[in-house]
N, C-alpha and C positions, 0 to 999 in steps of 0.2 A: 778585266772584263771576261778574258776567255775561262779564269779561274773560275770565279761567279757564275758562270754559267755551268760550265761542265758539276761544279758543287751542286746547282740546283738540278740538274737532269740526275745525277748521285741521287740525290734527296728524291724525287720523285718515283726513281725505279726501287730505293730501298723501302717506300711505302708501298707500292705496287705488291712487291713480290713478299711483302708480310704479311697484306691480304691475301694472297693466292695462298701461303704455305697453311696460313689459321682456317682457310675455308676448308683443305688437304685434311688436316688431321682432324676438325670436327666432322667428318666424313666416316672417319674409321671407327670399325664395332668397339665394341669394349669388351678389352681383352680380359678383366676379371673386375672384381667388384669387393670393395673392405665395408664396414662400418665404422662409424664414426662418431662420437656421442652419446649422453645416457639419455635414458627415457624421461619423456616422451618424443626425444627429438631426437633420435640415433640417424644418420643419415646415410644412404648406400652411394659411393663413388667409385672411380675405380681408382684413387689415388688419394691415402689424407694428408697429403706435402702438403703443408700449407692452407690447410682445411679448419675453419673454426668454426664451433659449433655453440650456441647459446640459449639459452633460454628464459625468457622472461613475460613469468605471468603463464597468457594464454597462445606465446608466441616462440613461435624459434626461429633464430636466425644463420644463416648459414655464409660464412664468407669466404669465397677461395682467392687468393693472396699471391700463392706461385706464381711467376710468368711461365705458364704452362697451358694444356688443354684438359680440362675433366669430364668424366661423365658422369653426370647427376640423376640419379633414379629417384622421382617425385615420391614422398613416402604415399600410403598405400590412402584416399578419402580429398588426399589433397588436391582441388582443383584451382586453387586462386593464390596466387604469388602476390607480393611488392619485391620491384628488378631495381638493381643498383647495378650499372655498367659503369666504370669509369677507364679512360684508358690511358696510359703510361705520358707521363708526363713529361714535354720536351727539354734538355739538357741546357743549361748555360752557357752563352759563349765564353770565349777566354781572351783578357785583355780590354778591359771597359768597353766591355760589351753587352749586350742586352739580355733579359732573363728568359727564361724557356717557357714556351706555352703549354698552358694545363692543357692535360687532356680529355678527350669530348666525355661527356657528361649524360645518359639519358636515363631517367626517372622512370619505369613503372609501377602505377597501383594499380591494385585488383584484375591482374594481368590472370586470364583465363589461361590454364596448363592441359595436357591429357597425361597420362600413366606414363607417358613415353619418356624415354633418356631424353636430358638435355643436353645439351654439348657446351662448354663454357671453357672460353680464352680467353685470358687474363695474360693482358700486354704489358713490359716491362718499361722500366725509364729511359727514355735516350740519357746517349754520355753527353756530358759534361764539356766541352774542347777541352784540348788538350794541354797542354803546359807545356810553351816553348823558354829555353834561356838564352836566345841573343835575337837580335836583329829586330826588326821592325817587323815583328809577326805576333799571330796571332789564330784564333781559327772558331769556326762556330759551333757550336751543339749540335746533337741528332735530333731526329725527330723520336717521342714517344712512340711503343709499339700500339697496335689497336687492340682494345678487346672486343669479346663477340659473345652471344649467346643463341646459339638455334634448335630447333626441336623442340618435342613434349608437345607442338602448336601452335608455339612463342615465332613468328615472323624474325625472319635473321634481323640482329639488331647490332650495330658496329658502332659502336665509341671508338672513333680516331685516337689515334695517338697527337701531343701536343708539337709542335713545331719550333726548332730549336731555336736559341737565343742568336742573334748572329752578331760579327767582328767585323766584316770587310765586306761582307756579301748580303746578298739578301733575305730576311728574317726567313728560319723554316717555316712551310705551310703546315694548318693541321686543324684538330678540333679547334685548339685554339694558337695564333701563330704567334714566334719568339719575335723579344721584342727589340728593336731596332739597334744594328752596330755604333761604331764609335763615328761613321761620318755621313751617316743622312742616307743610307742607303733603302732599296727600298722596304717593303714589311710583304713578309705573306699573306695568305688568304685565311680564314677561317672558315668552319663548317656551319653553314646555319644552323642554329638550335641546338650547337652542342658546344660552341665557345663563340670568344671574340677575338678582335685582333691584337695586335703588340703595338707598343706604344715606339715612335720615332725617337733616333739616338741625337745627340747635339753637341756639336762641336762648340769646346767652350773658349780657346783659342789655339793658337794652331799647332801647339802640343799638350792641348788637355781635351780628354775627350769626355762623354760619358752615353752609357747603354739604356735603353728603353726599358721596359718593365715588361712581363710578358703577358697575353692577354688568357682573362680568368673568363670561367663558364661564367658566371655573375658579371663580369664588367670587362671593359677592355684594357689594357696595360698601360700605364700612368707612362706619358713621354718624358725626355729627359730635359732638363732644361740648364739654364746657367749654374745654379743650385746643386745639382747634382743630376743623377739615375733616376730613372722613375720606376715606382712601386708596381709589384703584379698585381693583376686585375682579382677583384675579388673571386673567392668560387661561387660554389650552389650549397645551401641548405639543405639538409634531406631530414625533415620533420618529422618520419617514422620511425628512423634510428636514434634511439635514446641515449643521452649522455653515458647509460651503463651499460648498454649494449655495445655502444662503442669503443669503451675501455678495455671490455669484455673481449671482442673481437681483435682491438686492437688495430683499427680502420680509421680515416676518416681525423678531423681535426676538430675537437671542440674547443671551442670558444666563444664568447657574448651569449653560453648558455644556448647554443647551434652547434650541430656537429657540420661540418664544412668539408666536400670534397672541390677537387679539381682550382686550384689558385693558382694566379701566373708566379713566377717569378720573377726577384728583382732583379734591375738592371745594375750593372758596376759602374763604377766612376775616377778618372784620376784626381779631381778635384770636386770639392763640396762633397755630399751626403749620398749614401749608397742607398739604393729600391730596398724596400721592403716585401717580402714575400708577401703573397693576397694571401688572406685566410680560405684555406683548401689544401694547407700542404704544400703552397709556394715557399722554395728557397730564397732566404737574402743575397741580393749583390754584396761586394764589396767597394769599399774605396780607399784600399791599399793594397799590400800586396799577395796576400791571403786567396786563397782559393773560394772561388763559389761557394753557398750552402747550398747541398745537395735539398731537392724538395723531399717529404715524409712519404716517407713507403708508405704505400695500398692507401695513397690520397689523390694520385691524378695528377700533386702538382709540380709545374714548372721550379728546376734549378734555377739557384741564386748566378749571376754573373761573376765571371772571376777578375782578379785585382792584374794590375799592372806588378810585373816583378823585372824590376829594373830596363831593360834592352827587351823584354820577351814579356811571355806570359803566364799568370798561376790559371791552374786548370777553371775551367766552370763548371757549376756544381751539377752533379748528375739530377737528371728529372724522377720523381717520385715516382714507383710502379705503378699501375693501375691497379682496381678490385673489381670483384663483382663480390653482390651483396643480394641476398635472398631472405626475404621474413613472410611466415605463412602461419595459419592458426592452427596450431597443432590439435583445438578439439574440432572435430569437424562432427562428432554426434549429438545431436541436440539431446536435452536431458528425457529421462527414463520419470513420469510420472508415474507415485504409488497413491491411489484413491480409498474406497471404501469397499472393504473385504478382499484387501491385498490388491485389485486391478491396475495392469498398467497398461492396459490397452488403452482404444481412442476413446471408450465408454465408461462409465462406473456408474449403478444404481443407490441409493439411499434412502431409508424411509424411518421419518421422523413423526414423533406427536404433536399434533394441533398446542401450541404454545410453549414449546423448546424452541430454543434458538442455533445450539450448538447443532454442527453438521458434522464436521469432520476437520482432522486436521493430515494437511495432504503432505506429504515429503518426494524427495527426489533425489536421484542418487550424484548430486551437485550442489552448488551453490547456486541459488538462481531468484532473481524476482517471479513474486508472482503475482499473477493480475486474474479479472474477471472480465468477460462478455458473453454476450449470446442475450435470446429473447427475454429470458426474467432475471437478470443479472441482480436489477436494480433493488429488487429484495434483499442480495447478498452483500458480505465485505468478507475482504481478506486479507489477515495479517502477513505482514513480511517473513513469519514463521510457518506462512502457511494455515494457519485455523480458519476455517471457515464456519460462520455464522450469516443464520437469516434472521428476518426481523420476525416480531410475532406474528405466525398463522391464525385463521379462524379456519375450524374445516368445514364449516356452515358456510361460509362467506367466501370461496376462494377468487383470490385476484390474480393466479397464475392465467399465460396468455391463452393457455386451451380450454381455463375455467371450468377443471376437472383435478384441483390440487395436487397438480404432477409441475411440478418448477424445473427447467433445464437452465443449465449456465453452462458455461465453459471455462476451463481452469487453466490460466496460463503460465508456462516455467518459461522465465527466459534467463539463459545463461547468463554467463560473463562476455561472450562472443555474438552475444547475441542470436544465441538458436535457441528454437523455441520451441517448445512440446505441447499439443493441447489435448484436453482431456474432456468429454461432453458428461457433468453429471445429471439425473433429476433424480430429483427428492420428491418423492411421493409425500405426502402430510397427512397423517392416518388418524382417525375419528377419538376423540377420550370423553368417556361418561363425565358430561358434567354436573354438577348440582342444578337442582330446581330451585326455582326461585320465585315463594309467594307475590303476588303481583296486585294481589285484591282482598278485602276493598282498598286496600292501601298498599303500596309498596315500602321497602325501608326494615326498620329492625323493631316497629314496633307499632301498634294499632288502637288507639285511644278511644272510645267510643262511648255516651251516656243513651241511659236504656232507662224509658219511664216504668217502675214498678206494675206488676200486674201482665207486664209483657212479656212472652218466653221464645220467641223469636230474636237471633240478634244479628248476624249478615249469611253472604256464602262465599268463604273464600276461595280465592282461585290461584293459582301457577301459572309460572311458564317454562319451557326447559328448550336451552338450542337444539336436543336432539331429537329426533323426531322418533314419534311414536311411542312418547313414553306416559304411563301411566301411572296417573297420583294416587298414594293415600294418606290420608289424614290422622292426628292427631293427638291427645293431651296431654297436659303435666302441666304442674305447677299447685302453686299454693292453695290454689280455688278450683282446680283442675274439677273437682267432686261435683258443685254445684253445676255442670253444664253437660252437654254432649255434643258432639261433632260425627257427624255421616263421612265414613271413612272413603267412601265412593266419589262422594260431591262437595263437600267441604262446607256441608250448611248447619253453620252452629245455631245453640240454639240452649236457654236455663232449661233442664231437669226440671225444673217444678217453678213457677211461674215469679218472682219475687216480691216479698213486699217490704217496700219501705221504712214501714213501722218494725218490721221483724227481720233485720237482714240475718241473712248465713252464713257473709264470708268470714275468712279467717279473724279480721279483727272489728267485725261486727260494726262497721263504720260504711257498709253498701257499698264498697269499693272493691271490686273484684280482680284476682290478677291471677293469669296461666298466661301458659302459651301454647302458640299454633305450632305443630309439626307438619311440611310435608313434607313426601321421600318418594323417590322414584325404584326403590326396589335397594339401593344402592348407597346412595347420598342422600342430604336430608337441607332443607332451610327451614330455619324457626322465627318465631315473631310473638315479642310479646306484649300479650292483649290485657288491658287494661279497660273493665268497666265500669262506671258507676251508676248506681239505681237511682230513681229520683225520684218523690213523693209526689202522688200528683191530689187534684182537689177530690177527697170522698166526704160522702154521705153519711152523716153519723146513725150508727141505726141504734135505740134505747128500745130497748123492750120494755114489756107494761112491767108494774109493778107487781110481784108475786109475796102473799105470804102461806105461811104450813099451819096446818092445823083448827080450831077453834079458836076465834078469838073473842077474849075477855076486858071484860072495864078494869082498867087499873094492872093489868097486867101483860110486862114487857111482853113483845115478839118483838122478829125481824120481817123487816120489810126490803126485797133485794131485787133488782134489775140489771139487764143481762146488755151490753152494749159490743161496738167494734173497735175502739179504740181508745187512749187515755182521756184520763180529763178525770173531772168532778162533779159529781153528782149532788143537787138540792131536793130533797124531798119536800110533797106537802101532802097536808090531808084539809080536805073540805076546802081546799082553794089555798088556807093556812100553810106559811112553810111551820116545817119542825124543827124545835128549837135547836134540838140537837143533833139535826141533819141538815145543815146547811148548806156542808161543803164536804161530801164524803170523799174522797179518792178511790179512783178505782184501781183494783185486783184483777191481776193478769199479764198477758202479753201477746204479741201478734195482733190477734183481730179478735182476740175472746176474754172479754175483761168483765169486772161484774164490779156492783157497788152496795152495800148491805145497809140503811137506817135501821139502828136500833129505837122501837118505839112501843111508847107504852097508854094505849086510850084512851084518854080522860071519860067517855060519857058510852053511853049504848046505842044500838040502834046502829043505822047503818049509816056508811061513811064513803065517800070519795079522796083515795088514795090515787095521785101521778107526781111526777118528776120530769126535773130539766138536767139539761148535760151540758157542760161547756168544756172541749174540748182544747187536751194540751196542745199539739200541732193545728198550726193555722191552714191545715189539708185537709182538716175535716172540719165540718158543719156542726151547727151545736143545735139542740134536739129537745124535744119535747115528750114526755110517754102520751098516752093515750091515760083516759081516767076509767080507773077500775072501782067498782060499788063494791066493798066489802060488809060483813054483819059482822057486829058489836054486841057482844051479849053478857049477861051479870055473871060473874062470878059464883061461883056455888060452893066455894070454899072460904078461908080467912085471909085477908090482903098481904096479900106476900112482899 
């Protein structure tokens, strides 16, 4: 017992006075300053023992590994760290005795730093006991040293050292305590929140013993049982360190696809099965007579327990150094937006035509997504290359939120780190002459119309144009273009000379008439083509009286000839009589001026009543009767011809 105790009062003062010398030297200035590292992650210390430096992506990490003290100058933008403190992990006892306790364990993220030096101690492994060759001895682990990190702004933070395995005494105290000797003895304490306790040792009869396990940041140290030693307690996860980071570094314990710090260590055994080291870099016990497995450097964990070697004991396994472990974003500038006419300031203007779509395509001097927001976004898209498009404008019609065709959006870069640049553009939307566009009497491409003959009036066509203040003029061309005219001012067409049915003009003489309408605004033009046809409507047939030339004689031909408006056939008669040989004359001419001639020759003298009737070809005119003309019939004064 007086042993046991004076060991523990040992154990207590030699953690006492690890803390006072770690507190001592992160105190002291820093006597000069190296680099360390390539770009973008070179890092100023004032010592690279043991210094590693990494880079991955948009991240570097920094791990000092020495059991020593450094001083760490924050590179120059950096204000936000992830802290990995681990500290030195407790020794194995010797002699089936119990494994060493990891050491304490504290995780920061997004830990806020200032410019200032840090100061960083990095605690070593306690030993291992020792290795005795006779007697019924034996002896127990150290305790892990602590580490520390202070300054820059970072609150002193102390991961204990782990507490050593123990043989005869009572388990070391610590982040996390070693775990229990060969006879039931008692277990130290552990630190809240930075480990657990060691597991109890158990006598399996009364010369076989075996050692506890020692307790991990993650669990507490598996006690020993009839079976054997019990296993170290698991460690802790550290989710930010990447399996390649860690290989890289050269820290820490991957496994299950985790990288794992701080594991207890196993406990030894003389009979049955030896502890397993926790994953974190906890050493194996044994159960023969082989010395401890040392826990893995710059992992925090607990040495394995050492074997029985005949009378005496094989050493136990030293405990794993501590690390500390630093990862920060090496970009800290958000990206450099380039807009429209090189700007990379917070603003850029642009000015597009009513009905383009394309805007601009934006870059940056990064990788970066880009996004949109702001008041008229919703007009916009933006591809992951950056092009920006809006939908179609009207500059008549604007729908931007000031309803003065000025659209604002904002243009987003955001990195890889998530920084993020915004850019405020508007786009003006500036006016384009458009074409006019006939609108009356019809709209469309083309104007169908029937016009009854004798009419010279036909509509007035009209326009529209979105811009405002523009004036029309009109008109023609086309096949029939000749036969019309069009008021270049007003748009009111209208035949040239009035049409008639009977006589058409157009091109293929069939009253079907075809141009087309032009209007134009000075600039641009819309056409339409008119299409119309005349139509014969009911007229009045007019027969003039019957006229003949000259003296007329008995027996001797004349002609007898009347003057009409239209076709048809003419029957002459005299004295009420038709003539034999004018029963059905046809008439000569065309349009509205046609005539019909009986040739006739007078049977008797004296005087006579010569008229005629008309029956006309088209069912549009009326059929007709002359008026009766008295002609004189006189004798011949010659030989009958």
């Amino acid at each position: 017992m007086k042993r046991a105790g004076l060991q523990r009062r040992k154990s207590l003062l030699g953690a006492l006075l690890l803390v006072v010398s770690t507190l001592t030297v992160i105190n002291q200035p820093v006597a000069s300053a190296f680099s360390v590292g390539s770009s973008p992650c070179v890092q100023t210390v004032d010592s690279t023992a043991g210094v590693s430096v990494f880079q991955e992506g948009n991240y570097c990490y920094v791990a000092f590994k020495s059991t020593r003290t450094y001083a760490w100058t924050p590179p120059t933008g950096v204000t936000s760290i992830n802290l990995l403190i681990v500290g030195g992990g407790g020794g194995g006892g010797a002699r089936h005795a119990g494994g060493g306790g990891a050491g304490g364990l504290i995780n920061l993220t997004a830990q806020t730093i200032s410019s200032s030096n840090i100061s960083i101690a990095v605690g070593g492994g306690g030993a291992g006991g020792p290795a005795t060759s006779s007697g019924d001895a034996g002896s127990e682990g150290s305790n892990g040293g602590n580490s520390q990190v202070a300054g820059g702004g970072i609150t002193t933070q102390i991961a204990y050292g782990g507490g050593g395995g123990a043989w005869a005494a009572t388990s070391g105290s610590g982040a996390s305590s070693g775990g229990g000797g060969c006879c039931g003895q008692q277990l130290g304490a552990a630190v809240a929140g930075q480990g657990n306790v060691g597991g109890a040792g158990y006598t399996i009869t009364n010369s076989l013993w075996a050692g506890g396990g020692g307790g991990g940041f993650g669990a507490v140290g598996a006690a020993a049982t009839s079976a054997g030693a019990g296993s170290g307690g698991i460690g802790g996860d550290i989710a930010w360190i990447t399996s390649t980071a860690q290989s890289a570094l050269n820290v820490g314990h991957f496994v299950d696809s985790k990288v794992y710090f701080a594991g207890g260590g196993g406990g030894s055994s003389t009979s049955g099965t030896a502890g397993s080291g926790g994953k974190g870099g906890g050493g194996a016990g044994v159960a023969n007579t082989s010395a401890g497995t040392a826990g893995s450097a710059n992992t925090g964990g607990g040495g394995g327990g050492g074997g029985m070697n005949g009378s005496g004991a094989s050493k136990g396994g030293d405990g794993g150094s501590g690390v500390v472990v630093i990862r920060y974003i090496w970009d800290v500038t958000a990206p450099v937006i380039t807009g429209p006419n090189s700007a990379t300031g917070a603003t850029s203007t642009k000015s597009i035509a009513e009905g383009a779509t394309a805007v601009h395509t934006f870059a940056a001097n990064e990788t970066v997504i880009w996004s949109i927001s702001g008041t008229d976004s919703s007009f916009f898209s933006i591809t992951s290359g950056g092009v920006l498009t809006i939908s179609v404008r009207n500059f008549e019609s604007p729908q931007d939120s000031g309803g003065d065709n000025t659209y604002v959006v904002a243009i987003g870069a955001t990195d890889s780190v998530n920084l993020v640049s915004t850019q405020t553009l508007t786009v003006t939307i500036t006016n384009v002459n458009e074409a006019p566009i006939i609108s009356g009497p019809s709209g469309g491409e083309t104007y169908t119309v029937s016009i009854a003959e004798n009419s010279s009036s036909i509509a007035t066509f009209t326009g529209s144009d979105v811009d405002a203040g523009t004036t029309f003029s009109w008109s023609l061309s086309g096949t029939d273009a000749g036969d019309f005219s069009i008021v270049s001012g007003t748009g009111a067409l209208s035949f040239s000379v009035s049409p008639d049915f009977e006589a058409p003009t157009d091109f293929d003489n069939n009253n079907i008439y075809t141009f087309v309408v032009t209007v134009s605004d000075g600039a641009l033009v819309d056409t339409q083509t008119v299409t119309i046809t005349v139509t014969g409507v009911n007229e009045t047939s007019i027969l003039g009286d019957p006229t003949t030339s000259g003296t007329l004689y008995k027996g001797v031909a004349t002609s007898v000839s009347v003057s009409l408006n239209a076709a048809g056939k003419v029957r002459f008669f005299v004295g009420g009589k038709r003539i034999a040989n004018c029963l059905s004359v046809p008439t000569l001419g065309s349009g509205s001026n046609y005539t019909a001639t009986c040739n006739w020759k007078p049977a008797v003298q004296g005087r006579q009543i010569l008229s005629a009737s008309f029956t006309p070809t088209s069912n549009t005119f009326t059929s007709a009767t002359s008026s009766k003309v008295t002609v004189l019939i006189v004798k011949r004064s010659g030989t009958r011809s």
